[in-house]
C-alpha positions as a Markdown table, in Angstrom:
| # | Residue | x | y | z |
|---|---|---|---|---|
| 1 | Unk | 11.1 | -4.4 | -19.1 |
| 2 | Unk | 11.5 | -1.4 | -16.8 |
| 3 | Unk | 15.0 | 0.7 | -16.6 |
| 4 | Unk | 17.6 | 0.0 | -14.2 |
| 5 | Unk | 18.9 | -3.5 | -13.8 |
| 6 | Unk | 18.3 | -5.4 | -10.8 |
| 7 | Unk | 21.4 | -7.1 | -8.4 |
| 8 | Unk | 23.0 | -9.3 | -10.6 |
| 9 | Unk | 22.9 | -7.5 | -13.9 |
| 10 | Unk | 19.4 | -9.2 | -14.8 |
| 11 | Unk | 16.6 | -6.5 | -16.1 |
| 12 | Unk | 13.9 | -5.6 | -13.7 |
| 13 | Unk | 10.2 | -6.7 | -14.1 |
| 14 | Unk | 8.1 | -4.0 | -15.4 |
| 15 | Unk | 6.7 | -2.0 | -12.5 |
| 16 | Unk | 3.1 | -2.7 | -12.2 |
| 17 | Unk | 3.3 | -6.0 | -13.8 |
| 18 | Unk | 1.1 | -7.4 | -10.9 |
| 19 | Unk | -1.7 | -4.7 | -10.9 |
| 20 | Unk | -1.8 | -5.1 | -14.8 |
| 21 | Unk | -2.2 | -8.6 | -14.0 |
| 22 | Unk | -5.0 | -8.7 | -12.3 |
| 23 | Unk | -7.1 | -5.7 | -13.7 |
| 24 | Unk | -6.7 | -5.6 | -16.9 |
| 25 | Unk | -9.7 | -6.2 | -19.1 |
| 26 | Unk | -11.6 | -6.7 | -16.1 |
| 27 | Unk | -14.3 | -3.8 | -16.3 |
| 28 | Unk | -17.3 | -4.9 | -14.7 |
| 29 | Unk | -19.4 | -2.4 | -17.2 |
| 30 | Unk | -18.5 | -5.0 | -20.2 |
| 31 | Unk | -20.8 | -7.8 | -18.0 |
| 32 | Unk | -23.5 | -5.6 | -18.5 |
| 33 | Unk | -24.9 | -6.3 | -22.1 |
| 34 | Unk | -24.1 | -9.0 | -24.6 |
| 35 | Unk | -24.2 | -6.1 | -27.2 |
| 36 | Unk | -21.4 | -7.4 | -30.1 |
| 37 | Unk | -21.2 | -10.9 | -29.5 |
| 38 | Unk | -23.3 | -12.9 | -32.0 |
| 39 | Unk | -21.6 | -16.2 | -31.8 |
| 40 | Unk | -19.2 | -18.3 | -29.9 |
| 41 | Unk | -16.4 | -19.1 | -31.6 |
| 42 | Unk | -16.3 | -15.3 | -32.9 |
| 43 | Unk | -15.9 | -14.3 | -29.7 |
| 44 | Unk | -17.2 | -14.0 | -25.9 |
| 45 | Unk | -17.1 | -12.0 | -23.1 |
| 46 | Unk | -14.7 | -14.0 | -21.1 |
| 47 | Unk | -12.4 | -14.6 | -24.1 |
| 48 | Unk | -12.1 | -11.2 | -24.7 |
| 49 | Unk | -11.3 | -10.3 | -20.9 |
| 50 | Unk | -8.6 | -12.7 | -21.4 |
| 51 | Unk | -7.3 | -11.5 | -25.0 |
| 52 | Unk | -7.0 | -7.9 | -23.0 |
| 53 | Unk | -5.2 | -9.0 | -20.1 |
| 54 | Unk | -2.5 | -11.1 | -22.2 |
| 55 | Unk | -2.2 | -7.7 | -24.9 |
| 56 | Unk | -1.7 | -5.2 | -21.8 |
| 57 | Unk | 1.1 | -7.9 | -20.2 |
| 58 | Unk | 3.2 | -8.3 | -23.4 |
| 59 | Unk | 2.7 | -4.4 | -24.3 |
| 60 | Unk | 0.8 | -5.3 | -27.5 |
| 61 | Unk | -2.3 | -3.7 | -28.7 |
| 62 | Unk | -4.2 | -7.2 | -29.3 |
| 63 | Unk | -4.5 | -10.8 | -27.7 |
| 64 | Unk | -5.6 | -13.9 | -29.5 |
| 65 | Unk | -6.6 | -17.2 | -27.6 |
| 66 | Unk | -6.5 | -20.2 | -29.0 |
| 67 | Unk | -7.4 | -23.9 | -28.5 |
| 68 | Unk | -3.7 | -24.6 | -27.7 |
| 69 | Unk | 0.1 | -23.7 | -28.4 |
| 70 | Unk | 0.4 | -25.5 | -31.6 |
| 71 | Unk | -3.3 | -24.2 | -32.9 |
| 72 | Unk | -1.8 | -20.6 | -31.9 |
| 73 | Unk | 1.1 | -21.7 | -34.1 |
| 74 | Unk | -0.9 | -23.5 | -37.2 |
| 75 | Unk | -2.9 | -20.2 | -37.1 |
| 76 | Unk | -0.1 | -18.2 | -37.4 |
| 77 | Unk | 1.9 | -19.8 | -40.2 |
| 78 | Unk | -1.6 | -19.9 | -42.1 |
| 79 | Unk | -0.7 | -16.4 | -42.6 |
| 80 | Unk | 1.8 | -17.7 | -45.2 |
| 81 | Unk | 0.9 | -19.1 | -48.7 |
| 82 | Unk | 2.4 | -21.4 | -50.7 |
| 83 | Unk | 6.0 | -20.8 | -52.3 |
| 84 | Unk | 6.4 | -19.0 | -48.9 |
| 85 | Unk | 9.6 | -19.9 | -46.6 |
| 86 | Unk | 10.4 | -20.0 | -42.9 |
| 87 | Unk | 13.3 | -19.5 | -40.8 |
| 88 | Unk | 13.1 | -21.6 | -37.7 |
| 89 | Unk | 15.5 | -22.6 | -35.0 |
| 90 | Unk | 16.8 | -25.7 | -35.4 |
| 91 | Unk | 15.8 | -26.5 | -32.0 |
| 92 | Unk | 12.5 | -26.3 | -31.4 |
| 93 | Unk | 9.2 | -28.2 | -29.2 |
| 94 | Unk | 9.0 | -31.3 | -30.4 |
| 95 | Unk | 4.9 | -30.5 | -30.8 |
| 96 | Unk | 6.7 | -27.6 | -33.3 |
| 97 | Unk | 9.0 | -29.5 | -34.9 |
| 98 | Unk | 6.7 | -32.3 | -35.9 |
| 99 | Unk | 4.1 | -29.5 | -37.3 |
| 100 | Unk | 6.9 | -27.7 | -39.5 |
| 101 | Unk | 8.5 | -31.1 | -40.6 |
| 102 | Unk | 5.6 | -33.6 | -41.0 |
| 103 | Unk | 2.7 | -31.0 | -41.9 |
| 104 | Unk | 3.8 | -27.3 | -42.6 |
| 105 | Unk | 6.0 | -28.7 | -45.6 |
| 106 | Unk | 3.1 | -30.5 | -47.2 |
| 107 | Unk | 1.1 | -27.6 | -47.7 |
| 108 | Unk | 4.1 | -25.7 | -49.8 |
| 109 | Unk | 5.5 | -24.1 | -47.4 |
| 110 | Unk | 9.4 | -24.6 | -47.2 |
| 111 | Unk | 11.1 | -24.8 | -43.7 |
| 112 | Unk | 14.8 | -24.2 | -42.9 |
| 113 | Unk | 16.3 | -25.0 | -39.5 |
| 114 | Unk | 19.3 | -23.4 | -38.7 |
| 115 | Unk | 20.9 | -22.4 | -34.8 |
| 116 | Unk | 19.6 | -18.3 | -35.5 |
| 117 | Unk | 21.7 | -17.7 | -31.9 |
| 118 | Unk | 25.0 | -17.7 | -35.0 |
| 119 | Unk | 23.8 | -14.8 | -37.0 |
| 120 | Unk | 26.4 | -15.9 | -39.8 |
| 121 | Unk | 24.1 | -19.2 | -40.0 |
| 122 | Unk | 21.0 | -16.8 | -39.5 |
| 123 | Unk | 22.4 | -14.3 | -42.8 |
| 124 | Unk | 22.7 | -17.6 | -44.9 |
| 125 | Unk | 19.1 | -19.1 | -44.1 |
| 126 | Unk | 17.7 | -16.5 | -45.4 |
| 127 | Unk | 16.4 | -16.5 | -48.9 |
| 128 | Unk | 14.4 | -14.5 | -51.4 |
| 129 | Unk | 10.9 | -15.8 | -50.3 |
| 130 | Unk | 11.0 | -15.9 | -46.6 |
| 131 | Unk | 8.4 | -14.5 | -45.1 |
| 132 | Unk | 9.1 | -15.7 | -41.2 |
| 133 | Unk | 11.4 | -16.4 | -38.6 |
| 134 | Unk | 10.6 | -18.6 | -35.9 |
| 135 | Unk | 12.4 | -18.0 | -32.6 |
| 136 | Unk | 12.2 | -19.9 | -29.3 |
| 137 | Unk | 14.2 | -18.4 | -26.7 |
| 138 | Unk | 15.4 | -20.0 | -24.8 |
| 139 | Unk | 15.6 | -23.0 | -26.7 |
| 140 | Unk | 14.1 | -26.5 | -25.3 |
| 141 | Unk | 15.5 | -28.3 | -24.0 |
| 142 | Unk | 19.0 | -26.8 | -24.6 |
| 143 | Unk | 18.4 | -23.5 | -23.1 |
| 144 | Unk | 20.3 | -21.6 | -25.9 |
| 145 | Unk | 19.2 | -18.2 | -25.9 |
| 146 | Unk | 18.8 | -15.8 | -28.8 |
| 147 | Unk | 19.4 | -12.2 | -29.1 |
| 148 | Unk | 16.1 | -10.8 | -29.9 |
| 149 | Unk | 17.1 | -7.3 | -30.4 |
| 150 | Unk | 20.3 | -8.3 | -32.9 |
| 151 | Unk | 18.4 | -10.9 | -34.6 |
| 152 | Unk | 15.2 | -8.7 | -35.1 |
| 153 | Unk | 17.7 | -6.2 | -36.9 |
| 154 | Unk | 19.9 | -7.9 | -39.4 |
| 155 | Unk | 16.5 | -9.9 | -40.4 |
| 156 | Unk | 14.5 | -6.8 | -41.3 |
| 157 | Unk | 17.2 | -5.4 | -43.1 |
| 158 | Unk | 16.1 | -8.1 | -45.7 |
| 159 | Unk | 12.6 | -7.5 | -46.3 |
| 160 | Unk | 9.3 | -7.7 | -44.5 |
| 161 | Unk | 9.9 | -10.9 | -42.4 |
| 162 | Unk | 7.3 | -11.5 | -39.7 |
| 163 | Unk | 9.5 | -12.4 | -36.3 |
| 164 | Unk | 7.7 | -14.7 | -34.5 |
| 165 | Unk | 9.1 | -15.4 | -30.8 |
| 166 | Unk | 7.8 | -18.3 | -28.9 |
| 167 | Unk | 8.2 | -16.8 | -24.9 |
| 168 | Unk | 6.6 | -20.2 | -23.1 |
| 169 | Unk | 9.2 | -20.5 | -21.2 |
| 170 | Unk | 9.7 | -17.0 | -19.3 |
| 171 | Unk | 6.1 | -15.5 | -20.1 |
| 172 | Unk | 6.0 | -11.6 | -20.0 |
| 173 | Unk | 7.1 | -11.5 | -16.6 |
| 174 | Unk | 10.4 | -12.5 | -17.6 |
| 175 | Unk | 10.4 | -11.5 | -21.3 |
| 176 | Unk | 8.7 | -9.0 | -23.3 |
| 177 | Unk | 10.0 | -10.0 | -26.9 |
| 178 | Unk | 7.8 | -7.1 | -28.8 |
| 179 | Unk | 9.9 | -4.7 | -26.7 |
| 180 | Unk | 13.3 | -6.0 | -28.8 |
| 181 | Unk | 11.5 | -5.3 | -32.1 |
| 182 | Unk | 9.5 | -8.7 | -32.8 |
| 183 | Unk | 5.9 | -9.0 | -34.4 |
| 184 | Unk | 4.3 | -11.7 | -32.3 |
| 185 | Unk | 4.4 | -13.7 | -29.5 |
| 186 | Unk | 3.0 | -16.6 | -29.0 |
| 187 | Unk | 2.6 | -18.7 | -25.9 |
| 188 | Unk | 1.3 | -22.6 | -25.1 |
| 189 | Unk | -0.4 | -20.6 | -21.9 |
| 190 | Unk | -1.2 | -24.5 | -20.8 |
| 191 | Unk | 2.2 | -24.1 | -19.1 |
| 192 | Unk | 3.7 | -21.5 | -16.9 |
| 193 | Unk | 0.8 | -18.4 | -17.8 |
| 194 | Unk | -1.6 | -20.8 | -16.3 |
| 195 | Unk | 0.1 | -22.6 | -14.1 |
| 196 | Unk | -2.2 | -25.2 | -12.5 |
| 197 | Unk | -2.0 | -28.4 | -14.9 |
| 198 | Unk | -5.6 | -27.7 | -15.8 |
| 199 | Unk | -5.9 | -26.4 | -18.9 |
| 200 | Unk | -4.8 | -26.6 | -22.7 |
| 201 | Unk | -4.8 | -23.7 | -24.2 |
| 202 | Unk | -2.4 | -20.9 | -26.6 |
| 203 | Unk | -2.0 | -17.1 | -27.2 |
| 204 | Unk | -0.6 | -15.0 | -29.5 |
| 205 | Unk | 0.2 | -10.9 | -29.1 |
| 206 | Unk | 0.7 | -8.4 | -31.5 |
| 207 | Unk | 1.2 | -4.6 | -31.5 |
| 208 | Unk | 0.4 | -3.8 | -35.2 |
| 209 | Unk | -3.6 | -3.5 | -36.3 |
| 210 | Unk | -2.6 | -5.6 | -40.1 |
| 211 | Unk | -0.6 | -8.6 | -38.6 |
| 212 | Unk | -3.8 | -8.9 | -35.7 |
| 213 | Unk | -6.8 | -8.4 | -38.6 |
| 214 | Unk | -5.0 | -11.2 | -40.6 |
| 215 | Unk | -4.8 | -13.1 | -37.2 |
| 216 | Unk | -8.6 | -12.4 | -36.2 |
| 217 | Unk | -9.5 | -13.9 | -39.2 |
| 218 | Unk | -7.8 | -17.0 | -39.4 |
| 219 | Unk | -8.9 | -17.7 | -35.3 |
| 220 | Unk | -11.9 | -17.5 | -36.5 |
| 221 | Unk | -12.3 | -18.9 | -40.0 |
| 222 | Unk | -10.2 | -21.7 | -38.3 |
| 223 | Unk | -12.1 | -22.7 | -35.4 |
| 224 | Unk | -9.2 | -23.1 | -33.1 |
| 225 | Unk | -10.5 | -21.1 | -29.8 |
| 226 | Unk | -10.8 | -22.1 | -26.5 |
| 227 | Unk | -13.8 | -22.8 | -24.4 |
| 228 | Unk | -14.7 | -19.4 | -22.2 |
| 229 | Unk | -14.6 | -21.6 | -19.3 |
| 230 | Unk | -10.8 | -22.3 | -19.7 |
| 231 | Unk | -10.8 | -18.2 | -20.8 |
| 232 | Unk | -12.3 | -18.0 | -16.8 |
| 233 | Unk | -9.3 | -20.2 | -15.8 |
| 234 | Unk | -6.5 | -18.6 | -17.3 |
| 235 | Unk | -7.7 | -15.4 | -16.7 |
| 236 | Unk | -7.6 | -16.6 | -12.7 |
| 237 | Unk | -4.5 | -18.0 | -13.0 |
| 238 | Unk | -3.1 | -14.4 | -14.1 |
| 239 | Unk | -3.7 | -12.5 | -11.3 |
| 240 | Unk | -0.8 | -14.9 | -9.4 |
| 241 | Unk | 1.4 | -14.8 | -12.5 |
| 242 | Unk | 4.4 | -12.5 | -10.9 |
| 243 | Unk | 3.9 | -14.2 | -7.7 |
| 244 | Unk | 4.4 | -17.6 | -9.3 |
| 245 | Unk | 7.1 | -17.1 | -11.3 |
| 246 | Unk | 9.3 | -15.1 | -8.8 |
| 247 | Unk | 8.8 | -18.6 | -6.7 |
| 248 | Unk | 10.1 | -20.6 | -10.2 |
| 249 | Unk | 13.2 | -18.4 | -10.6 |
| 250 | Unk | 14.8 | -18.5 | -6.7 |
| 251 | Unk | 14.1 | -22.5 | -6.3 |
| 252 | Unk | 15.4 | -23.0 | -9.9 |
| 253 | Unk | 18.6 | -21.5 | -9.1 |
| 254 | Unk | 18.7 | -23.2 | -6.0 |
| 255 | Unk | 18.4 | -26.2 | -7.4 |
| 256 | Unk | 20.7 | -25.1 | -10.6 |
| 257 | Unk | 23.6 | -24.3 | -8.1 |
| 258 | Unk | 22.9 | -27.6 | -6.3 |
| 259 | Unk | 23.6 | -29.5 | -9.6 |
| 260 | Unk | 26.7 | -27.0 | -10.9 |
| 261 | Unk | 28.7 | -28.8 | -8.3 |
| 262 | Unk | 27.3 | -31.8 | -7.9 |
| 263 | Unk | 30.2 | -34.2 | -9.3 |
| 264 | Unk | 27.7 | -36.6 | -11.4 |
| 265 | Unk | 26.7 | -33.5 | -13.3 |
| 266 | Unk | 28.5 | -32.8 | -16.3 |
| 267 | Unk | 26.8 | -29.8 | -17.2 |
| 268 | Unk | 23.5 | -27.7 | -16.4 |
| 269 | Unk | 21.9 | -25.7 | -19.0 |
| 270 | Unk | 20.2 | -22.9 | -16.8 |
| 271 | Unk | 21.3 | -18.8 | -18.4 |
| 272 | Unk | 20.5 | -17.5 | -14.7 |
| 273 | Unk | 23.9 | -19.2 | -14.3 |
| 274 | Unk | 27.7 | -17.3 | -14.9 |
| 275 | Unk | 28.6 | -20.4 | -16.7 |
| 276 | Unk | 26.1 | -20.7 | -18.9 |
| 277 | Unk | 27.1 | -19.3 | -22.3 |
| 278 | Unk | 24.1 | -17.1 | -23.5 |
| 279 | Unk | 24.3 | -15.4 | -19.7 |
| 280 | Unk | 25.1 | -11.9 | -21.1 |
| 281 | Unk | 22.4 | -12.2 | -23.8 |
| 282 | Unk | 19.8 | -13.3 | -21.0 |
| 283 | Unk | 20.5 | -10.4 | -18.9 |
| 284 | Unk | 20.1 | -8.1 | -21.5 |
| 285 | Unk | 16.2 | -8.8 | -22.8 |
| 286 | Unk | 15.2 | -11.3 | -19.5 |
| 287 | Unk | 14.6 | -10.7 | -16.0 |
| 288 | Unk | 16.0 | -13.7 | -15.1 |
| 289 | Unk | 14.9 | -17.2 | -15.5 |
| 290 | Unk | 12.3 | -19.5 | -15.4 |
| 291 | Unk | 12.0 | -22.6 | -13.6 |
| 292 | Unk | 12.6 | -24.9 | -16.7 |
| 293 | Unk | 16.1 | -25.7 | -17.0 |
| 294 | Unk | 18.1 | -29.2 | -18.5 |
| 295 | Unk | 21.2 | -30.9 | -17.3 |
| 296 | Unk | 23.5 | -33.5 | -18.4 |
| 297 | Unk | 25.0 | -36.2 | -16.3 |
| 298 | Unk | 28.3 | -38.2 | -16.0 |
| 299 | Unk | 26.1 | -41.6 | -16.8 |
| 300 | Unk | 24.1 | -43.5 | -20.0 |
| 301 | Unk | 20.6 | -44.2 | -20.9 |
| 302 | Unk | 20.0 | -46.7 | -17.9 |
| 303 | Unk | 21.3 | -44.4 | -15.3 |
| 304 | Unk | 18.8 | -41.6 | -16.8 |
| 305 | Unk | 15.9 | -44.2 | -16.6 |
| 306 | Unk | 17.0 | -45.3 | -13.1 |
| 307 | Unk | 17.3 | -41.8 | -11.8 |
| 308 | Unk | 13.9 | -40.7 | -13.2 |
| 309 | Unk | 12.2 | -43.7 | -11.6 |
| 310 | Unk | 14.2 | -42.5 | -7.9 |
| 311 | Unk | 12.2 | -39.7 | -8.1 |
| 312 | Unk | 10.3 | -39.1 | -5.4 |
| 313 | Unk | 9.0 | -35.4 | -5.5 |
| 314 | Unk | 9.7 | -34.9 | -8.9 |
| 315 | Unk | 6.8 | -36.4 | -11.4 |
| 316 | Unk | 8.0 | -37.8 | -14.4 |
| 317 | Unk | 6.0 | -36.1 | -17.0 |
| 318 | Unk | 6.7 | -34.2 | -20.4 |
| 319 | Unk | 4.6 | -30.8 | -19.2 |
| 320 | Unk | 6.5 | -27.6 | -17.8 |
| 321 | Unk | 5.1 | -24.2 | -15.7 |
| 322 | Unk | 2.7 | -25.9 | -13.3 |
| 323 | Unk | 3.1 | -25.9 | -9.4 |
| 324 | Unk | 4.6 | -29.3 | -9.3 |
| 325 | Unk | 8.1 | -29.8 | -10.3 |
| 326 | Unk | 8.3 | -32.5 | -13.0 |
| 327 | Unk | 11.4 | -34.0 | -15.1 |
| 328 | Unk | 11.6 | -36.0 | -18.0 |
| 329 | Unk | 14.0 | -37.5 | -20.8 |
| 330 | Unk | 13.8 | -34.7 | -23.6 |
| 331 | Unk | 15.4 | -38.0 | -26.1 |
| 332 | Unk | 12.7 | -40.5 | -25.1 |
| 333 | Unk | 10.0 | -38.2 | -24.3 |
| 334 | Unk | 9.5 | -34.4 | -25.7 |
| 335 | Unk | 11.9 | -34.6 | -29.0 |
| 336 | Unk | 11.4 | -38.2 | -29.4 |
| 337 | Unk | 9.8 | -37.0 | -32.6 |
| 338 | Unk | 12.5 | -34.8 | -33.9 |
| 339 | Unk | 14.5 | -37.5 | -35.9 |
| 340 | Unk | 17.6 | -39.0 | -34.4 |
| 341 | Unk | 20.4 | -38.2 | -36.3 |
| 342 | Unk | 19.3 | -34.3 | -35.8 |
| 343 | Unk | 18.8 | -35.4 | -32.0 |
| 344 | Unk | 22.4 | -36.1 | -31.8 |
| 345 | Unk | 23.6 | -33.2 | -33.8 |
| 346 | Unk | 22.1 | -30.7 | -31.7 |
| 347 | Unk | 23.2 | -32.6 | -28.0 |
| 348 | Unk | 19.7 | -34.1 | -27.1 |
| 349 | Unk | 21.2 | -37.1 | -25.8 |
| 350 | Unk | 20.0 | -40.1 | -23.2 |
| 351 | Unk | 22.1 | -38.2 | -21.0 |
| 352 | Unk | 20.2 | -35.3 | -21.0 |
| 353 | Unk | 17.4 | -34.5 | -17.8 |
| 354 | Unk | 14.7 | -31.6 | -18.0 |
| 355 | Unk | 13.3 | -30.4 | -15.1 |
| 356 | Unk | 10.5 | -28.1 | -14.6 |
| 357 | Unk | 10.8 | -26.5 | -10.5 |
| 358 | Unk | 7.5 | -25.9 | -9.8 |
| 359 | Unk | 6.3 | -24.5 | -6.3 |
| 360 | Unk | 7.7 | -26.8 | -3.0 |
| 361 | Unk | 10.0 | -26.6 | -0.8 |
| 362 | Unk | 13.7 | -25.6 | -2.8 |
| 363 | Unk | 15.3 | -28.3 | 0.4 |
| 364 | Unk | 13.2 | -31.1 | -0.5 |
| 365 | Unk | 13.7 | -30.6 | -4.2 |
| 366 | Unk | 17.5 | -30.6 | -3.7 |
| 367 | Unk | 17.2 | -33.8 | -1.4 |
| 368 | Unk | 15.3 | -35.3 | -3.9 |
| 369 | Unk | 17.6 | -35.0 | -6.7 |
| 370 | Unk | 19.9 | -36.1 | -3.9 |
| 371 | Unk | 18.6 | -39.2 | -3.5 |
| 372 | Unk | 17.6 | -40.1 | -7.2 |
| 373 | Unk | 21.5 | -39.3 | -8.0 |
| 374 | Unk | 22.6 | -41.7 | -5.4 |
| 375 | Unk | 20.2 | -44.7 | -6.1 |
| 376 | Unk | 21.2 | -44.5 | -10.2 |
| 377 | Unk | 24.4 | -43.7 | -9.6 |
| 378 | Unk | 25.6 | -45.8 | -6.0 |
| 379 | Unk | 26.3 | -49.2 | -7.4 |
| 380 | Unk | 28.5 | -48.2 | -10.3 |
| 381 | Unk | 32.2 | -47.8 | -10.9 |
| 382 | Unk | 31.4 | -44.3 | -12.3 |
| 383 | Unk | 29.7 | -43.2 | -8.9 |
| 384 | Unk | 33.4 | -44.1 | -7.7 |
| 385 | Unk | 35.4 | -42.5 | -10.6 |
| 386 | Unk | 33.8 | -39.3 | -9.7 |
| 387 | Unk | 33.6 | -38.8 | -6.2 |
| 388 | Unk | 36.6 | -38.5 | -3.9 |
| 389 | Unk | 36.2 | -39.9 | -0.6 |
| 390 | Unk | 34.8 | -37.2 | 1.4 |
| 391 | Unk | 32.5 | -36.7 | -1.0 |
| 392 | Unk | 30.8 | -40.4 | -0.6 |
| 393 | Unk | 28.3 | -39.6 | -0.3 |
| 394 | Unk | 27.5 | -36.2 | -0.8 |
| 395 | Unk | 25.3 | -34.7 | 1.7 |
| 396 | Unk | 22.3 | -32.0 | 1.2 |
| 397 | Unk | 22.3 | -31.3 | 5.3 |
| 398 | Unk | 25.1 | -28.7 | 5.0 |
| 399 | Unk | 23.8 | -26.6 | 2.0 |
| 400 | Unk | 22.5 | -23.2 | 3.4 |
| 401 | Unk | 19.0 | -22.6 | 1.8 |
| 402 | Unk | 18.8 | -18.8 | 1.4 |
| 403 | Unk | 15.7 | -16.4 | 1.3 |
| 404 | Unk | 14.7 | -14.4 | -1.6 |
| 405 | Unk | 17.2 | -13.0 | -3.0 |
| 406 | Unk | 18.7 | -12.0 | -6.8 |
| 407 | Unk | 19.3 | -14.6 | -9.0 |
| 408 | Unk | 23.3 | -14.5 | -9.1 |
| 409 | Unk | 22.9 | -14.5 | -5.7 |
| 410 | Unk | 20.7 | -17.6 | -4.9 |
| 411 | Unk | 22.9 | -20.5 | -4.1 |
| 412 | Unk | 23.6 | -23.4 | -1.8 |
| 413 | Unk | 27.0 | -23.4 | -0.4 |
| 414 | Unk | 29.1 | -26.6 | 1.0 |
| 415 | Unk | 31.2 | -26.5 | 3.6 |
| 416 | Unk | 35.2 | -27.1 | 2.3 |
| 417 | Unk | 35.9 | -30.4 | 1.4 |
| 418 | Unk | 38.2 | -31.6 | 3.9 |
């Protein structure tokens, strides 16, 4: 991330993000002979255009495409052996979860989850024999972010422990994790990188020539690449990247704001917001968020299926980063496979609604939640308990729907109450 901040504290986007974006990799001389390549999965042409592009956007010196985000990740812990232990954050993708608990663990590999954002807990995970640490940042769905550079420090003071940040969620736009000290990042590009709910695919970047040899290996001993013609589509859905995600970050804290004073809402998990908890931590290493955020409401399980099914804009699906806004029930849907008990421990609860803002209108995304609110909500006592009467019901028509501006400053404001 570039040098001074931005309005609103936030770090800047790295100048020439765009133009790296869409020309990186791109030399038409490379189309010219097929000199090097001598078989598919080892590599091709449009692959390696890809591999460039995602190493120049994260900073790193090499880019790995893979099959998908968890065949990024099962590459990348095949780097271990057995005896070997990881450090991963307790809460993780389900898809990752599922892989470390049900699969990972078979092969002799031990796995402790601890919440890495308390270094105290971080310092006692730790053990002779770990080789990795497994960061998501922020956290889905609770949106708990860790400090990168902090983290990065107090673990390497231990030994050589690979630091292994998954940045799905803000992409290098946002986040450049290899910039706060860590070894790879890896990315399920099926989501925000691409961006058009047409392809599966994952990435890894690393700076250092050992860490990417042992990685070259295993994509290919492994088998898990992707096709070149998703290669063509990613690579495509690059060159809009910056333009894309500046779109997520205003309507998400639009929408974010909406919610904050909406007086169903308990709580919304979003760190472009003052209130969130791990704000100063996200300003620091982020330049700003995402459009994936979560938020808990004053209801139970029924009013989270009722709302859901109000919907009318929003699709009710368990993907993230594409142009369509989507929202789903992380304890139903996403983590259903992350056991219960843990689940409740950690705050994944029926109460708990993940959206994904994708690329409308922020007004009729606000009037939609609107709506789905006050058709889950409208024939209940608690829709009553919660609202005074001038607030029954609470209209969208007087929130002011600004233009671009910094993410502390995007809100929608109401009039007084009277």
């Amino acid at each position: 991330m570039d040098g001074p901040r931005k309005p609103g504290g936030f770090l800047k986007p790295r100048s020439g993000f765009a133009t790296t974006a869409i020309h990186a990799g791109q030399e038409a001389e490379k189309w010219k002979s097929a000199a090097g390549f001598e078989y598919g999965r080892s590599g091709n042409p449009m692959r390696n255009t890809l591999e460039e592009c995602l190493a120049a956007l994260d900073g790193g010196n090499h880019g790995f495409a893979f099959a998908s985000g968890l065949g990024a990740i099962t590459s990348i812990v095949a780097m271990l052996s057995k005896g070997d232990h990881i450090v991963a954050m307790d809460e993780l993708y389900g898809g990752t979860s599922l892989l470390f608990r049900n699969v990972i663990s078979r092969l002799g590999i031990d796995v402790t989850f601890a919440d890495i954002t308390d270094l105290g807990v971080l310092c006692n995970a730790l053990q002779d024999n770990t080789k990795m640490l497994w960061i998501e940042t922020p956290t889905n769905p609770l949106m708990k972010v860790v400090d990168i550079g902090n983290t990065v420090r107090i673990v390497k003071r231990r030994g050589p422990i690979l630091v292994v940040v998954d940045n799905t969620f803000l992409t290098p736009y946002l986040q450049r994790p290899l910039e706060f000290g860590a070894d790879i990042v890896v990315y399920s590009l099926t989501k925000y990188m691409n961006g058009h709910s047409d392809v599966v695919m994952g990435a890894a970047v690393v700076d250092e020539q050992a860490v990417a040899e042992k990685l070259r290996f295993l994509q290919n001993a492994m088998g898990i690449v992707p096709s070149p013609f998703d290669c063509y589509l990613v690579n495509r859905s690059l060159k809009t990247l910056a333009l894309r995600m500046e779109k997520h970050r205003e309507t998400s804290m639009i929408v974010a704001r909406y919610l904050e004073r909406h007086p169903l809402i308990e709580e919304v998990m979003h760190p472009g917001l003052k209130s969130h908890k791990c704000h100063d931590i996200a300003k620091k290493q982020t330049a700003g968020h995402s459009g994936v955020f979560s938020f808990r409401h004053a209801g139970e399980l029924e009013h989270s299926k009722k709302l859901l099914s109000g919907l009318k804009i929003f699709t009710l699906a368990e993907s993230l980063g594409g142009y369509e806004s989507l929202a789903e029930l992380p304890s139903l849907m996403t983590h259903a496979s992350v056991p219960e008990q843990l689940r409740t421990e950690l705050g994944i609860t029926h109460t708990l609604i993940r959206l994904s803002i994708g690329l409308e209108d922020a007004q009729d995304l606000v009037r939609d939640l609107d709506q789905a609110l006050h058709y889950a909500f409208n024939d209940t006592d608690i829709y009553v308990d919660h609202l005074r009467p001038s607030q029954i019901r609470p209209s969208v028509d007087h929130i002011r729907f600004p233009g671009p501006a910094s993410d502390e400053n995007v809100s929608p404001e109401r009039p007084p109450d009277n």
